[in-house]
VEXDREN-2710 file (C-alpha; in Angstrom, 1 decimal):
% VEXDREN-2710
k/r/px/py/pz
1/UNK/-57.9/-64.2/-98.5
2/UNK/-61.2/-62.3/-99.2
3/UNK/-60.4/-58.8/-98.7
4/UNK/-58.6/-56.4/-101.2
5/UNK/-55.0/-55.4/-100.3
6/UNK/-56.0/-51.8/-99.7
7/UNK/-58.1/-52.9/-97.3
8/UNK/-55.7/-55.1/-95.3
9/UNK/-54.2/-52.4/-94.0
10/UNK/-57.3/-51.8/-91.7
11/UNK/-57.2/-55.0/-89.9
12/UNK/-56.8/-54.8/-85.9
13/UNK/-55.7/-57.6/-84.1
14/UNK/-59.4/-59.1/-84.1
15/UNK/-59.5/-58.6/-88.0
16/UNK/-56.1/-60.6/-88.0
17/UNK/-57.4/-62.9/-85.9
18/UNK/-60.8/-63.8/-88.0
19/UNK/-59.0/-63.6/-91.5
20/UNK/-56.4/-66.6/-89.8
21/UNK/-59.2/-68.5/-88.4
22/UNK/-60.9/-68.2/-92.1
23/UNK/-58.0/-69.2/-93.7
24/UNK/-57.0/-72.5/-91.4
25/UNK/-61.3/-73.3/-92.2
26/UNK/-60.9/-72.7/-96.0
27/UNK/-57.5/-74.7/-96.2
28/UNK/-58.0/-77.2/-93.6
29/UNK/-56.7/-80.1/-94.8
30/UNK/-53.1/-78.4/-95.9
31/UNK/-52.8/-77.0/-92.7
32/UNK/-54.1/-80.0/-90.8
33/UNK/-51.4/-82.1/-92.5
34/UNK/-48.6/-79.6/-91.6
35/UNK/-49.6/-79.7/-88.5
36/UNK/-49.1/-83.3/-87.9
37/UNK/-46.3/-83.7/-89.8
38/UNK/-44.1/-80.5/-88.8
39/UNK/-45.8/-78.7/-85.8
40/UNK/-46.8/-81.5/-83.9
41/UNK/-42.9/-83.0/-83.8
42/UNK/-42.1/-79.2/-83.0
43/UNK/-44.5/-78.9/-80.2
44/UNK/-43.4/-82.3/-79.1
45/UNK/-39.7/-81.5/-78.7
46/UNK/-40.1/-78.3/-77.3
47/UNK/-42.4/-80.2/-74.2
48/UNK/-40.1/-83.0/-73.7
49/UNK/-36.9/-80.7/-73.8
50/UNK/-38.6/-78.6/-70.5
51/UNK/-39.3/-82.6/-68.8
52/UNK/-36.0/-84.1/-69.8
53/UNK/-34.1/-80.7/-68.9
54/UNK/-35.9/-81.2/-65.5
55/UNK/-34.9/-84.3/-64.8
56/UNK/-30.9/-84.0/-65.7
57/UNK/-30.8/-80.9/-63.4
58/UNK/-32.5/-82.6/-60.9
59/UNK/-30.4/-85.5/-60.6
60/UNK/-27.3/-83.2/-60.7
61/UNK/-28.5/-81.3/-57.5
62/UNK/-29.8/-84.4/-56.0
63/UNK/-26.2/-85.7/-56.0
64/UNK/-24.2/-83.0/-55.0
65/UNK/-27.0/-82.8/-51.5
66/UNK/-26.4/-86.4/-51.0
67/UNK/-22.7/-85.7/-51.3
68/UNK/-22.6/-83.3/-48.5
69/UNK/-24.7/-85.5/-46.3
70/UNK/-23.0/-88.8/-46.8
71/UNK/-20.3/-90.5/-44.5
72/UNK/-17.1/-88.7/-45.9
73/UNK/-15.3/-91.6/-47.2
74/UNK/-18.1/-94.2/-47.6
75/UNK/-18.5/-96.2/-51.0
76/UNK/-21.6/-93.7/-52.0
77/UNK/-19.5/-90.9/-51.0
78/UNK/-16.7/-92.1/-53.2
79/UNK/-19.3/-93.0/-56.0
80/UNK/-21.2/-89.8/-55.9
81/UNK/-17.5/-87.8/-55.4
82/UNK/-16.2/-89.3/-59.0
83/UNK/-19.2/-89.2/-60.7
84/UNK/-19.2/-85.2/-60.2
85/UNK/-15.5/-85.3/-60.0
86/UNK/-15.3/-86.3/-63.7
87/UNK/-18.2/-83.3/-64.5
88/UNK/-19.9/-86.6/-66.3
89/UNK/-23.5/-85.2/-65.6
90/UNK/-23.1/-81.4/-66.4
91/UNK/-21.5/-82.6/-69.5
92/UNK/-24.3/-84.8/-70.3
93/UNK/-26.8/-81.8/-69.7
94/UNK/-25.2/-79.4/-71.5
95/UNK/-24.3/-81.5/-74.9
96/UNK/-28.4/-82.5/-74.1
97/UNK/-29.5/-78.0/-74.2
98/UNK/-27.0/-77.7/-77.3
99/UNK/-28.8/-80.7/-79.4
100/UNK/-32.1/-79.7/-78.0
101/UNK/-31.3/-75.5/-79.6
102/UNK/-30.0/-77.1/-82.7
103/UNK/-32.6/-79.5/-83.6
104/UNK/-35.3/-77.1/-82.4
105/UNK/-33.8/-74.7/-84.4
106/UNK/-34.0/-76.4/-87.9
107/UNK/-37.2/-77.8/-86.7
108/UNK/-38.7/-74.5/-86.5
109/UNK/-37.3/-72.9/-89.5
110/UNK/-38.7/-75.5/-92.0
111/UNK/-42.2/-75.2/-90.1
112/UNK/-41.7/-71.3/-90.6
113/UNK/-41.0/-71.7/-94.7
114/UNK/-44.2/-74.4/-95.1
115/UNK/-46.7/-72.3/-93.4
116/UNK/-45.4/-68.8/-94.7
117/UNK/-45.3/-70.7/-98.1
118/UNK/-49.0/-72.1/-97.9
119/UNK/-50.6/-68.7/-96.6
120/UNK/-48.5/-67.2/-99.9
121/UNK/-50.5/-69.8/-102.3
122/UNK/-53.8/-69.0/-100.1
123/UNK/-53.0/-65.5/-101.0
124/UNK/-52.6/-65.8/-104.4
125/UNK/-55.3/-68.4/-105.1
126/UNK/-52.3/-71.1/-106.2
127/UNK/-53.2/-74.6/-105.7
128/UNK/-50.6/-76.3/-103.5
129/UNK/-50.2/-79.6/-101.4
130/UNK/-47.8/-81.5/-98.2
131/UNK/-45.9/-82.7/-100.9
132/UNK/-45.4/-79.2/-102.8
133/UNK/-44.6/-77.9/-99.7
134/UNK/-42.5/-79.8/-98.3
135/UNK/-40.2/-80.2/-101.3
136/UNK/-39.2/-76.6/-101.5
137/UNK/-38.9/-76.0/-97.5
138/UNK/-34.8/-77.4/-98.0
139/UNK/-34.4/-74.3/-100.8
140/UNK/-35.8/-72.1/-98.3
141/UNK/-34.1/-73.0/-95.2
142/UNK/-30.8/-71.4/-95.9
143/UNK/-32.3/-68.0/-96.1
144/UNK/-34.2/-68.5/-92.8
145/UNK/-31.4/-69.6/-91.0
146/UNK/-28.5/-66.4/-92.1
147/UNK/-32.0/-64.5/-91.1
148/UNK/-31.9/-66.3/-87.6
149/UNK/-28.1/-66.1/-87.5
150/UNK/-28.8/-62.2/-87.5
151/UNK/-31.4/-62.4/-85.2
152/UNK/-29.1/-64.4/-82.8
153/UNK/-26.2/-62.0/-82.8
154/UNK/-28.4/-59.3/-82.2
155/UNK/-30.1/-61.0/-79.3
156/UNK/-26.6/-61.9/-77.7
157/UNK/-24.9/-58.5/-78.5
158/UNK/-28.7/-56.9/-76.7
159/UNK/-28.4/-59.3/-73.6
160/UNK/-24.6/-58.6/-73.4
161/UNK/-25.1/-55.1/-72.9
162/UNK/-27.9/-54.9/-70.9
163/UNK/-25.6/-57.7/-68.4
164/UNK/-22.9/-55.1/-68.7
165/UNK/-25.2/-52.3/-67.5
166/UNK/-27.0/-53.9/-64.5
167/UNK/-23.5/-54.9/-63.4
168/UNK/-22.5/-51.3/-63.4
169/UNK/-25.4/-50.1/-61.9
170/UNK/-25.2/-53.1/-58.7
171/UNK/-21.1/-52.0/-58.3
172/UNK/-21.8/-48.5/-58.1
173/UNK/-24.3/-48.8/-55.7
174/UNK/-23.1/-51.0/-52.9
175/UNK/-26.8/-51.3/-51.0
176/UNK/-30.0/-51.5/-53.0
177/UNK/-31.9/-48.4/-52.0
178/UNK/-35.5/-47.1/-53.4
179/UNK/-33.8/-45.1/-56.0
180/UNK/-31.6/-47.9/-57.6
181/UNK/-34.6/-50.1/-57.0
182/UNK/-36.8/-48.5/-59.5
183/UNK/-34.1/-47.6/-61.8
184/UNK/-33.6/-51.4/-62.0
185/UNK/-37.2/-52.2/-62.0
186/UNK/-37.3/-49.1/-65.4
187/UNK/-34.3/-50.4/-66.9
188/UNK/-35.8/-54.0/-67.0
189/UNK/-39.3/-52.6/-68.3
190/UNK/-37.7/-50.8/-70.9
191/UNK/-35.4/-54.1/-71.6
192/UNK/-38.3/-56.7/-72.2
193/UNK/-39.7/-53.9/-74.3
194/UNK/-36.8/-53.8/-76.6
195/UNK/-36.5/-58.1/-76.4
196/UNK/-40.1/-57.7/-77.8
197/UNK/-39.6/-55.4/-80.5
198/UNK/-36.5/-57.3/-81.8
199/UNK/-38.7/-60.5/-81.5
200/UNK/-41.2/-58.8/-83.9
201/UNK/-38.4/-57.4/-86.6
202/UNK/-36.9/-61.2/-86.5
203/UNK/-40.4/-62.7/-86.9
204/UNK/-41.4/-60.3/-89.8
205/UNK/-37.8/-61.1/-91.2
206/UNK/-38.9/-64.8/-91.3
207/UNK/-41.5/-64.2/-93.8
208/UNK/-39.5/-61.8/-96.1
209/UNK/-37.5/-64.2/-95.8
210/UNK/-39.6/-66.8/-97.9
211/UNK/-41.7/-64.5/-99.8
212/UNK/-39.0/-61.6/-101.7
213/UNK/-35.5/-61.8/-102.1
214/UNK/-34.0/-60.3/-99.4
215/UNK/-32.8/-62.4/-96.3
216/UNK/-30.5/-62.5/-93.2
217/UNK/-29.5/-58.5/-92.3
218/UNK/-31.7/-57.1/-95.3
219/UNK/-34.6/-59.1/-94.6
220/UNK/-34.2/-57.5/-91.1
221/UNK/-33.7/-54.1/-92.4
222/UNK/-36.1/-54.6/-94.8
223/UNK/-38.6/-55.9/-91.5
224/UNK/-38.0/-52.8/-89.3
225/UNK/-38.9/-50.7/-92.1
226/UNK/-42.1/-52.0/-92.4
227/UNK/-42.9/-52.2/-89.2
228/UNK/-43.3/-48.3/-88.6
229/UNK/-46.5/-46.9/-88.4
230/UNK/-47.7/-50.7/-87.4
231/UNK/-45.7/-50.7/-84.4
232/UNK/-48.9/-51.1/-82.2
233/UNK/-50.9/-53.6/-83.7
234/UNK/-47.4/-55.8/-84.5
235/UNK/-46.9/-55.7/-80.4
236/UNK/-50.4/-56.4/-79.0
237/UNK/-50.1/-59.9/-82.0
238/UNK/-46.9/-60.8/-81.2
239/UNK/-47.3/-60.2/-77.0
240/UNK/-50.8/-62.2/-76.9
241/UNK/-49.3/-65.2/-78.8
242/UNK/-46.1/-64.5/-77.0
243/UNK/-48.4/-64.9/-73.4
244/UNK/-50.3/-67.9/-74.9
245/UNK/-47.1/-69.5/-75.6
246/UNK/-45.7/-69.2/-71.9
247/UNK/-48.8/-69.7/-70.5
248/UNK/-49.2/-73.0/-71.8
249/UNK/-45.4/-74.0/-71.2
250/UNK/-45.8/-72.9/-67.6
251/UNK/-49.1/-75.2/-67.4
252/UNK/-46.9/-77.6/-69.0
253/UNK/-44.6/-77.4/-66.1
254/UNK/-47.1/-77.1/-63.4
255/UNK/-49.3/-80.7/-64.3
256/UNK/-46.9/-82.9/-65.9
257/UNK/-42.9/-81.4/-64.5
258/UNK/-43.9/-80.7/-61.3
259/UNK/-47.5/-82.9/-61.0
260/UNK/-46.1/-85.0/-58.8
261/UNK/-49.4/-86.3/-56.7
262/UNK/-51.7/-86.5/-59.5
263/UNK/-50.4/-89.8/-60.9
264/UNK/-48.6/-90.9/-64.0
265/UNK/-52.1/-91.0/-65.7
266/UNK/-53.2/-87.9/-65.3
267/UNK/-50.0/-86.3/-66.0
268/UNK/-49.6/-88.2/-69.5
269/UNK/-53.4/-86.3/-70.0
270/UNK/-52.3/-83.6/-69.2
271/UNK/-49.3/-83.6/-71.7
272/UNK/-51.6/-84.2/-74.1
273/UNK/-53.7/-81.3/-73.9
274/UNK/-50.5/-78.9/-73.7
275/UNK/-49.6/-80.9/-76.6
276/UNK/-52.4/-79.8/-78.5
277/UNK/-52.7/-76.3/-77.3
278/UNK/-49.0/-75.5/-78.4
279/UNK/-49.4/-76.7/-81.9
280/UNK/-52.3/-74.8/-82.3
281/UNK/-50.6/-72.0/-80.7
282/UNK/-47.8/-72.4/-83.2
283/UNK/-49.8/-72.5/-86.1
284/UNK/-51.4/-69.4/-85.3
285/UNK/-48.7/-67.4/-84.6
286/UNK/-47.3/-68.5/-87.8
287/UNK/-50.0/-67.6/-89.8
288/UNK/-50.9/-64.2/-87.7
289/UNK/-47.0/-63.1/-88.3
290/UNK/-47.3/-63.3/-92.2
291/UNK/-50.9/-61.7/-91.9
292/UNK/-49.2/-59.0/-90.0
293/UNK/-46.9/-58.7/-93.1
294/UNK/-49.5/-58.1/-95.2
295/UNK/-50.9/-55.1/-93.1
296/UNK/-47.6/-53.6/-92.9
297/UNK/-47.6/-53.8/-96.8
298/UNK/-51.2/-52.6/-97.2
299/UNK/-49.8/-49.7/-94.4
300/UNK/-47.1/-48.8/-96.4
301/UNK/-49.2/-48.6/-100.2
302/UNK/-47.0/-51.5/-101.1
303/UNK/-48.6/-53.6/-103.7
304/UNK/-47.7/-57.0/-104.3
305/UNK/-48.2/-58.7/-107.6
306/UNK/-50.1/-62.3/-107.1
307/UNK/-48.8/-63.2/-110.8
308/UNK/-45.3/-62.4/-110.0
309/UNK/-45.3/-63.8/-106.3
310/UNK/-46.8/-67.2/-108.0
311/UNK/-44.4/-67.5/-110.2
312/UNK/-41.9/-66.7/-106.9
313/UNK/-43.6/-69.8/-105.3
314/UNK/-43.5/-72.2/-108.4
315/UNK/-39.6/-71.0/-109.0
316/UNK/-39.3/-72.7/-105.4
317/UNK/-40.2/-75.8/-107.2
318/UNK/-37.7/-76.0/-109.7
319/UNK/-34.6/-73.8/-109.3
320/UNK/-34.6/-71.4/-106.6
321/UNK/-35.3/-67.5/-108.4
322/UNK/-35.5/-64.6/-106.2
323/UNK/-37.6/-62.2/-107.0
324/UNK/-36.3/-59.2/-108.6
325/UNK/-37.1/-55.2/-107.3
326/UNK/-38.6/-54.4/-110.3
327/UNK/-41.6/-57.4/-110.6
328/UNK/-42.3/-58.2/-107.3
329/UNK/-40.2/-56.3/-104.8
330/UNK/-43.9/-55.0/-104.7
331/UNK/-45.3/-51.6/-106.2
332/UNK/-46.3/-48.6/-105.1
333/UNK/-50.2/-47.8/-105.6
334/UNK/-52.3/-45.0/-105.4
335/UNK/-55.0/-44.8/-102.5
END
């Protein structure tokens, strides 16, 4: 990382964006490796979790169909009647989405702690390899996952209310006019705003996560704080790599889920492709979200002691030692 920390604080999302790009060039072979050996799998499970969800469901509704259109009594009837009788394929889907979250889920985190770890040692100039790396991701993970826990609760407690409200809202208004319409239409604006903002504290969580000694509800706290006066630049980061990321799952559904004429070649192809576009996507948005965490400490005249956050990173090594307010919890400095 070339520039000064004062100056960090300057970067717009096109600064963010060059400094990651410089940073993956100068540290390619680290980053290459943990892409192959974390983000790849990641990407990988993510893809086949949208096919393999796609083809449970399918078979589900194809069933019940032919079960409505089948000779009432009939040996197919009868098959099809206990097969869905006995709930065999919703259970078989739904143990299938709870695996998926949970693997997914520790997947992600340990990707989170390698690349928020390497962009630390980029940062301060500490040599580090796969090896290095991924020996202190399991004395990481903890933290990251009571920060997700957080995150979750707060996710389920925000859809639960929103739920509550458009619920209201449809009951107290028996027919849809124009003015329920847009109050709707407001309400959901102002609900993917506050999904996104959430989705920013949570990411920013992640990395304070790995790098001082708060986690789960501080590191939150700790995230929202930081966040202010950054607000802008934090949402145009997080909602580009946020529209990469759909737009490449959505491509993902359109060639190879739903690609049904172009052949099992071409299909496999273009797997492949949205393979390799969502583990680069990945890796950016990884490295983008702690480069974002430096700008908000920059922002905020936070200085942060390469010595002591070394010695943070080599502590990962051995024992686990958080770093204490008073070395690293980061300084204030003069402009």
């Amino acid at each position: 990382m070339d520039k000064e920390q004062d100056e960090i604080q300057f970067l717009g999302f096109f600064g963010i964006l060059k400094e990651s790009c410089t940073i993956i060039s100068s540290w390619r072979k680290i980053f290459t490796q943990i892409t192959i050996f974390l983000i790849f799998p990641l990407s990988f499970i993510y893809l086949a979790h949208i096919q393999i969800t796609k083809t449970l469901f399918t078979s589900i509704i194809h069933n019940e169909f032919m079960l409505l259109n089948v000779l009432k009594g009939s040996r197919s009837f009868n098959e099809i009647d206990n097969m869905l009788s006995s709930n065999s394929e919703w259970v078989t889907f739904f143990r299938f989405k709870i695996g998926y979250l949970v693997v997914f889920a520790i997947v992600s985190l340990l990707t989170t702690s390698a690349v928020v770890h390497t962009i630390a040692c980029v940062y301060t100039a500490k040599e580090t390899t796969l090896n290095k790396v991924l020996s202190l991701v399991p004395k990481v993970w903890k933290r990251l996952m009571i920060t997700f826990t957080w995150h979750f609760v707060f996710v389920f407690a925000y859809n639960f209310i929103f739920l509550v409200i458009v619920i209201l809202v449809l009951l107290d208004n028996g027919d849809i006019g124009i003015g329920c319409m847009t109050f709707l239409i407001i309400l959901f604006i102002v609900y993917f705003m506050g999904l996104l903002y959430i989705t920013m504290i949570w990411h920013l969580a992640s990395v304070v996560s790995v790098l001082e000694d708060s986690y789960g509800l501080n590191a939150m706290m700790k995230s929202r704080g930081l966040i202010k006066g950054k607000v802008g630049i934090s949402t145009a980061v997080f909602f580009v790599l946020g529209l990469s990321f759909f737009g490449i799952q959505h491509m993902f559904k359109i060639f190879v889920v739903l690609g049904h004429g172009d052949g099992i070649g071409k299909r496999i192809v273009y797997g492949i492709i949205c393979l390799i576009l969502l583990s680069i996507s990945i890796l950016f948005q990884l490295i983008m979200e702690t480069m974002v965490y430096f700008v908000c400490k920059s922002y905020h005249h936070e200085n942060i002691d390469k010595s002591s956050l070394a010695d943070h990173l080599g502590g990962y090594l051995e024992e686990f030692i958080p770093l204490q307010f008073k070395d690293v919890q980061l300084e204030q400095f003069e402009v």
